[in-house]
N, C-alpha and C positions, 0 to 999 in steps of 0.2 A: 154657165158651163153646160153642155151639151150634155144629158141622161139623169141632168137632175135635177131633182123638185124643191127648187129652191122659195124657200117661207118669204111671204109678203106680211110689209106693216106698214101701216100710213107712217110712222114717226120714222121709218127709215127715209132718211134725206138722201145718201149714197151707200149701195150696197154691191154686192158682188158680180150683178148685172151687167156692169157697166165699166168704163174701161176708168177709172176713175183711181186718185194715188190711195185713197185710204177709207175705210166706212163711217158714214158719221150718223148718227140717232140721235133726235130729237130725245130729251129727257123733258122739258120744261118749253115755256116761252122764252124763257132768259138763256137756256142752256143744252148744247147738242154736243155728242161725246164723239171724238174723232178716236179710230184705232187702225193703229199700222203695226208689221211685222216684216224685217227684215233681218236677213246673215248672210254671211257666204264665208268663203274661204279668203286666206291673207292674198292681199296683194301688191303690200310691202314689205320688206323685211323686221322693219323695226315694228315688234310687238304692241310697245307704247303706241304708234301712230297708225296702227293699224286699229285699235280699238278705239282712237279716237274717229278715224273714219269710218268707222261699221257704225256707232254713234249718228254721227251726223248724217249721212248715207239715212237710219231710221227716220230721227228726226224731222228728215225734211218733207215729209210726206203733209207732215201735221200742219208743216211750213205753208207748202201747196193751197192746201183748204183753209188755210187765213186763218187756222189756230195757234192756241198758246199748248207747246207740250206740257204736260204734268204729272205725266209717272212713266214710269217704263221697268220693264224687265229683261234679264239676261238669257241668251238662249246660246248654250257654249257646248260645243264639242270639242276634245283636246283626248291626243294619245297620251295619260297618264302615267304608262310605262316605259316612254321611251323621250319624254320632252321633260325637262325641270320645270317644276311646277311656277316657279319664278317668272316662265313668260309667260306661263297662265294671267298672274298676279299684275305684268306690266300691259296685257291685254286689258283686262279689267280694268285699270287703271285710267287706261287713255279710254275708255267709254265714261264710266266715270266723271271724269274732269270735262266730256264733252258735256254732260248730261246736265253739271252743273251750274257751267258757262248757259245752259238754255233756261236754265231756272227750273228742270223735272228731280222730280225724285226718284232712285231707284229703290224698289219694293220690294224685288227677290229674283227668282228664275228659275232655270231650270239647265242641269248638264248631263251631259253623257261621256263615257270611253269611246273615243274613235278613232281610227288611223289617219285622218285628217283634221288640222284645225277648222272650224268655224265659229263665227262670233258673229253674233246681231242683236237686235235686243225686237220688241215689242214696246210699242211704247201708245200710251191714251192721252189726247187731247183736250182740249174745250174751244168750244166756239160758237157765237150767236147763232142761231139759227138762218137769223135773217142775213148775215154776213158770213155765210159757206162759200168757199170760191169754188168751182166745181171747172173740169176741164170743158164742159159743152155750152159757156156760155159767151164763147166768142163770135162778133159781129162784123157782119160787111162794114169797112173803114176802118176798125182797128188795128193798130199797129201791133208789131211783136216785140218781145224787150227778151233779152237771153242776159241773165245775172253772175254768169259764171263762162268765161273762157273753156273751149273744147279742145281735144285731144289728148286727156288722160289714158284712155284706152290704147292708142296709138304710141305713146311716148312708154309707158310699159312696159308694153310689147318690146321698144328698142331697148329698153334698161337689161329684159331679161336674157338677148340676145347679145349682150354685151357690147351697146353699141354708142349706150350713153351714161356717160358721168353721172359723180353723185348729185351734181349741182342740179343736174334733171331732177332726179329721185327724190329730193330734198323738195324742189319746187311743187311738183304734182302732189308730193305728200301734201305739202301745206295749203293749195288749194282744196284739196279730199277731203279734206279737215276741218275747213271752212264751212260753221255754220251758216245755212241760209234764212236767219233769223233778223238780221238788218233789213236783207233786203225783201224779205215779206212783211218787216213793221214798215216800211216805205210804201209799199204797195195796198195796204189795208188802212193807211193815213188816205189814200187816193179812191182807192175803190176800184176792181180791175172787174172785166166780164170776166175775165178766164183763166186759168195758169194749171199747173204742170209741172214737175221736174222733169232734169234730162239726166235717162238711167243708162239702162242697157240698152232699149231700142233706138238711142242714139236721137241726133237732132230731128232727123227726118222721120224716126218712127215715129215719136213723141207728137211732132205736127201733124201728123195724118191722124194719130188718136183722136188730137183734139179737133180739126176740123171735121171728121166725119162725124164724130157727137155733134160738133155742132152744127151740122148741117151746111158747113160751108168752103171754101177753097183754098188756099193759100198761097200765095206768092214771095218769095223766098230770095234774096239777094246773099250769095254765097259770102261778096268779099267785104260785107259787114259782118259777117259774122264774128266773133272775138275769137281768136285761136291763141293758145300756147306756144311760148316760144320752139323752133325746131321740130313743132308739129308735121307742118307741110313739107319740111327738108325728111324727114324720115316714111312720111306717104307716099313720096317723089319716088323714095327708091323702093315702095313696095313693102314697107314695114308696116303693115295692116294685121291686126287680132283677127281672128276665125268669127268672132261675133261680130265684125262690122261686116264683112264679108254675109252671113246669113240675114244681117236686114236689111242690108240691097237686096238678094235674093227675093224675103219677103216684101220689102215695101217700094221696091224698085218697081211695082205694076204703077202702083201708086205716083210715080213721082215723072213729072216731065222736062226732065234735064235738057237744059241748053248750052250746059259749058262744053267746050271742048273736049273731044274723046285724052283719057285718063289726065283730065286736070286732079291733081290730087283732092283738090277744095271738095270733089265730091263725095270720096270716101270717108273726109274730116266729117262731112256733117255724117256719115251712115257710122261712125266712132260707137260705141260704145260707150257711156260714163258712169264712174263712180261716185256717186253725192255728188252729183252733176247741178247748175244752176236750176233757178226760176223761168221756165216761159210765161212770160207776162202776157197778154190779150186784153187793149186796153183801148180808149179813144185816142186819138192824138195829141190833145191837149193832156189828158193825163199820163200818158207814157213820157210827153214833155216833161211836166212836174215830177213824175218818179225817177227819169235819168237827172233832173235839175236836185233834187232833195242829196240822192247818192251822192250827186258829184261834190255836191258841198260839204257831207261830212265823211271827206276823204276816204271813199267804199276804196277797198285794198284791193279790189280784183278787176279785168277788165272788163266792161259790159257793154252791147250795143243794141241798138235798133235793128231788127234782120229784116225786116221786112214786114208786110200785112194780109190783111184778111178781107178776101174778092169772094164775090158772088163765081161759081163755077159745081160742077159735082163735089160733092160731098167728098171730103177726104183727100183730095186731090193736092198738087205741090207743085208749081213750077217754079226750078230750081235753074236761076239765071244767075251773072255775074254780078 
């Protein structure tokens, strides 16, 4: 961060520096402490499954760097004079029961009076040291693996515009919700150079993060990618979030498109997600074995191969059909 003097240690493995999901410090040779913090405001109505996605949404950070979560805390703001405290109660609840299903403990927290909900929690990891997956360690010839379908952002955006059923709302909730704990123990069975989740800077920020750490290029096939059903029918007609929209702005220097002018495919990948999948960074015989492992033990979501990782400028994306 630009004006500050930010503290070096040799035992810091990932720190603030760097565009990385979470910090991790070596504690031991056996043992390095992963810490992430996330909240925001609802983005479904149902209190319950919105605290289970603010949950996993944390979580998955830990996921990222090939840790196991092990504690976490509550960071909640809630208008307590104007909401029942009952949704508080089915907020917490759906973190909760995510937190359990990962096998963390929760420890405590912290809340305030606010005129908006927000929910997220903090949550600490473990991880060998020598098995940190880190986003900058992707290589010429590796493949990219995306573990989670796109266009939760997009489909949203149509629910709140009243344009799509519950049967949508139901669906993306339960992706949201979907721990990415499977398919990180698939990926740390294998061994990846590299991974990432896909947040808010959407598919294409995420790629550019991790190939500019890593020094390398990317090459991108759109119509691999896994999209949500009725995704692309609702980007067709222009139902795009304000945040996909700003990371084209920003990472559109970045990215050398070759689809057709307004193919929707392109704004799907600039989406925005919430507790968005794994990008994997991997050889091609292990990105084989990690989609051959999932397939076999019936992974419930859609995942595919998107493309790989070319020698070119740092950072760079060419985003072809």
């Amino acid at each position: 961060m630009r004006g500050l003097n930010l503290p070096t240690d040799p035992k810091l493995i990932a720190g603030i520096g760097g565009s990385e999901d979470a910090g991790v410090y070596r504690l031991n040779d056996e043992t390095a402490l992963i810490q992430t913090v996330d909240f925001f405001t609802p983005i479904v109505d149902d209190p319950y499954r919105f605290g289970r996605i603010a949950a996993a949404n944390a979580l998955s950070d830990v996921y990222a760097m090939g840790g196991k979560p092990l504690l976490a805390m509550n960071l909640v703001a809630f208008p307590v004079k104007k909401m029942a405290c009952e949704v508080l109660t089915d907020i917490l609840r759906g973190g909760l029961d995510a937190l359990k299903e990962a096998g963390a403990l929760l420890v405590g927290g912290h809340s305030i009076e606010d005129e908006e909900i927000k929910y997220g929690l903090s949550v600490t990891g473990v991880v060998h040291p020598n098995r940190v997956v880190l986003n900058s360690g992707a290589k010429v010839g590796d493949r990219l693996l995306l573990t989670k379908p796109l266009g939760t952002g997009i489909l949203a955006t149509a629910i709140k515009g009243g344009l799509a059923g519950n049967g949508i709302e139901e669906m993306i909730g339960r992706v949201m919700a979907m721990l990415n704990q499977e398919a990180a123990q698939v990926m740390m069975t294998y061994g990846p150079d590299a991974c990432t989740d896909i947040t808010g800077f959407g598919l294409l920020g995420h790629l550019h993060e991790m190939a500019a750490a890593s020094g390398v290029a990317i090459r991108l096939s759109a119509a691999a990618v896994p999209i949500l059903p009725e995704t692309l029918h609702f980007a067709g007609m222009g139902i795009i979030p304000q945040g996909a929209h700003h990371n084209r702005e920003f990472y559109g220097r970045f990215v050398e498109n070759e689809l057709e002018e307004n193919d929707p495919l392109e704004m799907v990948c600039y989406d925005p997600q919430t507790s968005g999948g794994l990008l994997i960074a991997a050889p091609p015989a292990t990105i084989e074995a990690i989609v051959g492992r999932l397939s076999k033990r019936n992974y419930s979501l859609n995942f595919g191969v998107i493309g790989e990782v070319v020698a070119g400028p740092a950072g760079t994306i060419r985003l072809s059909r």
